[in-house]
Structures are given as structure tokens and as C-alpha cells.
N, C-alpha and C positions, 0 to 999 in steps of 0.2 A: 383503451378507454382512458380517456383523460381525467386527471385528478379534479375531486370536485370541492378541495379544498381550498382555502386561500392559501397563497404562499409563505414559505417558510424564513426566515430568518438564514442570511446565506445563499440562498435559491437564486440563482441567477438567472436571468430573460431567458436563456438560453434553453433552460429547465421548460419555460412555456411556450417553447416551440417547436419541439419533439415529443413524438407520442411517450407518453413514461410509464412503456414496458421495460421490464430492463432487458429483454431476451433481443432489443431492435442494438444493443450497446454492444460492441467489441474492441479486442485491442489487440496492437501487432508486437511480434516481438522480432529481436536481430538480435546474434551472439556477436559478441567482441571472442576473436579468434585466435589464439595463441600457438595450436597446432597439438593442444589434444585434442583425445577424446570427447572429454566435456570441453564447455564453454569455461572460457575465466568469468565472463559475465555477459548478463544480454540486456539490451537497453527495450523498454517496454514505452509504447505509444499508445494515446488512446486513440480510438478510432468511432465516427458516428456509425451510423443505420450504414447497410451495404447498399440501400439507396443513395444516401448522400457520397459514401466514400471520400473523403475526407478527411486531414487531420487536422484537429484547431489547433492552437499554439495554445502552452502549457495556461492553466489559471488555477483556481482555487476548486471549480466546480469539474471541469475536466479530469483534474489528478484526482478528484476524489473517486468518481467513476471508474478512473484507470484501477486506482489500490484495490475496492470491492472487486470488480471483475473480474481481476487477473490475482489477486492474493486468496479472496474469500471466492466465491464463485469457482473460480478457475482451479484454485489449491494450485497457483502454478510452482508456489516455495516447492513445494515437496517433488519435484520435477527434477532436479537439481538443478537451476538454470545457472547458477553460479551466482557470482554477483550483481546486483538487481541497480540498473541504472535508470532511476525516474526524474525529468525534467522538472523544475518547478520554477515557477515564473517569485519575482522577488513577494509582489502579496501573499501568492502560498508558500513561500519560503518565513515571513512572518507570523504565518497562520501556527497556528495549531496541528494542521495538517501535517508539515514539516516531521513532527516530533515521532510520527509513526517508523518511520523508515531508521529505524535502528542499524549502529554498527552492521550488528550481523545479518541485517538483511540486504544491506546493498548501501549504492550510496546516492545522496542528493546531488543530481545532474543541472548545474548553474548556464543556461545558456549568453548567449550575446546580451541578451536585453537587460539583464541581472546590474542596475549601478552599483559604483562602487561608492557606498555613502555611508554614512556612522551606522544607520538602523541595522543596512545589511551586512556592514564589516560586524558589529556587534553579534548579532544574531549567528553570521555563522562560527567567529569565535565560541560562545557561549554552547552552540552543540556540536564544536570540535572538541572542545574539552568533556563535554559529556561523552564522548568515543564515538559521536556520526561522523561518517566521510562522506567528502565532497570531491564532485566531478568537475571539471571548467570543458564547456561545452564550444565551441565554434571560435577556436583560436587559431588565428593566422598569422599573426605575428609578434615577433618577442617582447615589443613592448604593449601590449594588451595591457589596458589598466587594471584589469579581472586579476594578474598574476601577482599582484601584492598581496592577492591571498594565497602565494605557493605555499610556506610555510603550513597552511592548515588543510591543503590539498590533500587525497589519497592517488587521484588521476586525473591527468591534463590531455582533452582532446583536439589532437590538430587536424583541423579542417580542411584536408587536401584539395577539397573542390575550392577553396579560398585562399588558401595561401598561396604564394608565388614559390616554387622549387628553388629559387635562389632564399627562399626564408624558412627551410624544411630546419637546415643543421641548426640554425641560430636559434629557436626556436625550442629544439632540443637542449640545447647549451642550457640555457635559461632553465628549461624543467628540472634540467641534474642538480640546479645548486638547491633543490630542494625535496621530500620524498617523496612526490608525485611519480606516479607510474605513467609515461606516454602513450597513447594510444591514438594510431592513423586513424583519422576516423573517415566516412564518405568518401571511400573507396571503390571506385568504377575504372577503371585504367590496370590492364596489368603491369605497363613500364613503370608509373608511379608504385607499385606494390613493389618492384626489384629495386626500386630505388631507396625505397625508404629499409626493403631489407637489407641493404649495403650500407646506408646508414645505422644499422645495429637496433631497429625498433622491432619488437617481439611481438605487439596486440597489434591487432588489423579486424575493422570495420566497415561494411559499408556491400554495395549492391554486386562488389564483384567477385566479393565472397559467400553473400547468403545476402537477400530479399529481403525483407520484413516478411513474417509468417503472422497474417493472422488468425485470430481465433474472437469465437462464439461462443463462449463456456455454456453451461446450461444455467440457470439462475437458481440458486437459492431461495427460499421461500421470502417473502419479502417484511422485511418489520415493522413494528404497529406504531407509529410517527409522535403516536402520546407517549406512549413509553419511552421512548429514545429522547424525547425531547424532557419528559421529568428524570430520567438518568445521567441526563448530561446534563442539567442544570444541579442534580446534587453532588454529582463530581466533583463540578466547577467550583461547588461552597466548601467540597473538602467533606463530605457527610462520609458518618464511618461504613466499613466495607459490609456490614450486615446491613446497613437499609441501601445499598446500592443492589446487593442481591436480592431484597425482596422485593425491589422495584423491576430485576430483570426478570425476575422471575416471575412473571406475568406475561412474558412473552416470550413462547419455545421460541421463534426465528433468533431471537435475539440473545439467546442460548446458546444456539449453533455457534452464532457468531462468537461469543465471550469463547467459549470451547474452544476452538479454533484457533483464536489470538493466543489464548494459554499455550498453545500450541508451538504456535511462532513465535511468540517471546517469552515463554517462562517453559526451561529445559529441566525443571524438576522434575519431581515424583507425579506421578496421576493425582489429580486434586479430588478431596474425600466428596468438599460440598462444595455451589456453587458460590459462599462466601471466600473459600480457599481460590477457586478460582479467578476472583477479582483481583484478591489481596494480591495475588501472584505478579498482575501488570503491574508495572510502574505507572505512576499516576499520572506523570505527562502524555504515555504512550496510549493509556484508556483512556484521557480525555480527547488525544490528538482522535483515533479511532470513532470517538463516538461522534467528534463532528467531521469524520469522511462520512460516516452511516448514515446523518441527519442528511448529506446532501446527496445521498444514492439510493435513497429509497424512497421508493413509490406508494400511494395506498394498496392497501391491504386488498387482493383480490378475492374471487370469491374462492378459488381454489387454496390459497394463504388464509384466509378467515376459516375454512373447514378443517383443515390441516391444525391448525392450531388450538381451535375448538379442543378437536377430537385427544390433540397432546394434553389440552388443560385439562381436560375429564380424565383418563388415564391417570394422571399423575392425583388429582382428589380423591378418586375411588382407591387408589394404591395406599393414600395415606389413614385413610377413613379403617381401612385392611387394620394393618399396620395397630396404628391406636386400639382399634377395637378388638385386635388379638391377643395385646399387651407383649409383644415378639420383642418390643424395644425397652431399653433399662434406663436413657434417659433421652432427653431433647436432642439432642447430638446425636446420637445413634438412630434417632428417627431420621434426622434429615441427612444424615450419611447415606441411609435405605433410600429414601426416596428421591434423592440426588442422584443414585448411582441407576435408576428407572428414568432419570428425567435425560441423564447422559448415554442412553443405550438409545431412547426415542428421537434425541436429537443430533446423533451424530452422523458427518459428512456421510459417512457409509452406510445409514439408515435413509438414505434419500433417494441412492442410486440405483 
């Protein structure tokens, strides 16, 4: 069913010419191979309908669909994939979007296209010092303009289908003088794999060791596009973390989702209420978050509209309970109770 709304701030053509179910969306993933067990990490693509089959080059609206998909959707984190290698073209390197992909979940993968100009030299300064790492994507030779940002690199990928074998060492040379990890990347030849392991490179990528594997996750219920769009406009103003939750909390999908990020980026204790849970994100990575969500969801179906329904009345009549038995000694202990019913009805494993 196609959305029968007008479009959204962000939404790109691309959005109004796909049907926008999210269940038609998938993405592929490929380990970077070191010779464990696990992955060191896997680089993640998005990928359209299995009709189109296709993969567009990275944007603002693509990565946003990759991240929901394969993070929220998929719960690929909790897989172990190792470290999460997402491409971003230089507008969603500026974006907001960017700020999601924290240190510890992987790192920002800069392809060829990425200039090297004050905006993006800044920008990826500014969230290297914040602890993001950065990937340099389709490098084939040493003097790559991209490499004057080694210093703020974590990993440098050389592009074996591009580069010339007489520019494999030199290449290498270059990467040592700074602490980027190298990684073979687009790897289909077995000589080229002996070869670069004779040159002393440990990661290896590419179709001659594993495919891209894609995946279908099953979707998430979907969130209610007023909501997302009044929580991210009071993010953005800095509004304190209790009218951000009673703003989310108006919408269970949108629940799961908050739960979930706590999840991924705040390694504390279980959060009592849903205000604890806000408070928890750092407020770059909730705002970065809520504009992936604005550009990966779809309207409300009728099976999401019932869903939700059926969550809001459960959690009224729980409170309506509650108040009316006098069980609770103050405010806080009320919404400690009914938070801790509204996170047993909305979590990933209540859906499955």
C-alpha cells in the first residue's frame, strides 16, 4: 500500500518509487576474515526488493534503511558480527545519520567518492576525537588524496580489483606510518590472496572468501511518523529528557525502538522508566537515531495501528489498576510499575 501522505522532510524520490513496505527492504552482509572463528568485522550493504536486486550507492536515505534493518529489525549487533563496516557517502557523513555508529559498534566506511575538503576533513576530525572510527574504502594507490586522513583512520581498505600488484607493498608502507589496520579488500583470485599473505597482511575480503549473505529480517512494527517527527523536533531544541518520554510514550513501536538503542549504546543497569531510558543515549546518537527512523518508516498499518492500540489500552487500564489500589507510595514508583509492563509488552522477544 502506498503512503497516502505527503512527503516528509529528508524523504528522498527514491522513497516514492518503491512500494513502502518495509518487509520488500534487505541487506547483505560479508566478514572481513582474519582466520578465526568469529569475524574481525563484516561490512553491511543495503540491498532493494529481491525484485530489483540491486545495490544503490551509499546516501543519506539508503544508510538510513541499512541501520533500521539490519540493527533494529534484524538485531544483527547481538550476532556477534564483530565490527560493523557501514559506507557513507560524504552528505550522510555530514548528516546526523553519521553520529549513530558509535565507537563500539563499528566503523564509518569512506568510499572513493568521499572529497577531501575542510567540511569533510572537519567533520571526520570532530567524531574521531569523539572515539568514531573510520574505514578508507577503495584504495589503490599510495598516494590517495583520502590518506591524509591516516592519522584518524582505525582501517585502510586496499582494493585488490584496483590496484596494480606492483602498488600492493607501497601501499602498505604508507598505511604503517600510521594506526590504521589494512585490510585486502575485493578479493576473487587465490594467487592475489598468497600474495598479499606473503606480504604479511592478516584481514581478507571479498567473494573468494565469502559472498555477501543476504538477509530479510522480519520487520518491526512500524512508527507513527507524528510522533517521530514531534520527538525529534524537541530533541533537536534540547527539551528535557521527561517531555521527550512522554512524547515517546505514545507510541509502543517507538518504545521497542528507544529499548533497544539503550541497549546498543548504554551498557548500564536495566533502565527503571522510560525517562531513564532516554537520559541513557547520548544526545547526538538519539538525535542521529531519530532521523534514520524519520527516513525508514512507513505509515502505520492496519496491523501496526491494532498492535499499538491494543499496547496503549493495556498500559491505561494497568495504570487506572495501580492508582486505584493505592499499591504506589509516590509518582515515581507509579511509573517505575507501569514502565516495567510497558517493557515486557514491547520487547524484541514479545514479538517473536
Amino acid at each position: 500500500m502506498h503512503s497516502s501522505r505527503s512527503s516528509r522532510g529528508g524523504v528522498s524520490l527514491a522513497r516514492l518509487l518503491v512500494q513502502p513496505e518495509s518487509t520488500c527492504f534487505r541487506f547483505a552482509r560479508q566478514p572481513v576474515i582474519d582466520g578465526s572463528v568469529e569475524p574481525m568485522g563484516t561490512e553491511l550493504c543495503f540491498r532493494w526488493s529481491e525484485r530489483l536486486r540491486r545495490t544503490p550507492p551509499p546516501s543519506p536515505y539508503a544508510t538510513s534503511l541499512l541501520l533500521s534493518q539490519a540493527l533494529l529489525d534484524g538485531g544483527l549487533v547481538h550476532r556477534r558480527p564483530g565490527c560493523l563496516f557501514i559506507e557513507m557517502d560524504a552528505v550522510t557523513l555530514l548528516s546526523p545519520i553519521a553520529d549513530v555508529l558509535c565507537g563500539e559498534l563499528g566503523a564509518i566506511q569512506l568510499p572513493a567518492g568521499v572529497p577531501v575538503q575542510e567540511a569533510t576533513t572537519r567533520r571526520v576530525a570532530q567524531l574521531h576525537a569523539r572515539g568514531y572510527r573510520f574505514a578508507l574504502a577503495g584504495v589503490a594507490a599510495p598516494d590517495d588524496p583520502r590518506l591524509s586522513w591516516l592519522p584518524m583512520l582505525s582501517f585502510v581498505k586496499l582494493d585488490v580489483s584496483l590496484a596494480p600488484v606492483s602498488a600492493w607493498a607501497a601501499v602498505q608502507e604508507r598505511v604503517r606510518r600510521g594506526p590504521a589496520v589494512l585490510i585486502a579488500d575485493q578479493l576473487t583470485e587465490p594467487g592475489d590472496y598468497l600474495r598479499l599473505k606473503a606480504l604479511g597482511l592478516r584481514y581478507f575480503q571479498g567473494e573468494l572468501l565469502m559472498p555477501p549473505q543476504e538477509e530479510a529480517p522480519r520487520p518491526l512494527p512500524n512508527c507513527d511518523l507524528d510522533t517521530l517527527q514531534r520527538l525529534f523536533r524537541l530533541a533537536r531544541q534540547g527539551a528535557p529528557h521527561e517531555a521527550l518520554a512522554m512524547t515517546a510514550a505514545a507510541d509502543p513501536a517507538l518504545v521497542i525502538r528507544l529499548l533497544m538503542l539503550h541497549r546498543l549504546h548504554a551498557h548500564g543497569a536495566t533502565p527503571r522508566t522510560l525517562t531513564d531510558t532516554v537520559a541513557a543515549l547520548p544526545e547526538p546518537v538519539l538525535i542521529g537515531w531519530l532521523h534514520v527512523l524519520r527516513s525508514s518508516t512507513f505509515d502505520l498499518g492496519p496491523n501496526s495501528q491494532s498492535w499499538s492500540h491494543a499496547v496503549r489500552e493495556q498500559i491505561y487500564n494497568y495504570r487506572a489498576r495501580l492508582i486505584g489500589a493505592r499499591v504506589c507510595d509516590s509518582p515515581a514508583e507509579l511509573e517505575a510499575k507501569v514502565f516495567d509492563l510497558y517493557r515486557r509488552l514491547c520487547s524484541r522477544d514479545a514479538l517473536t
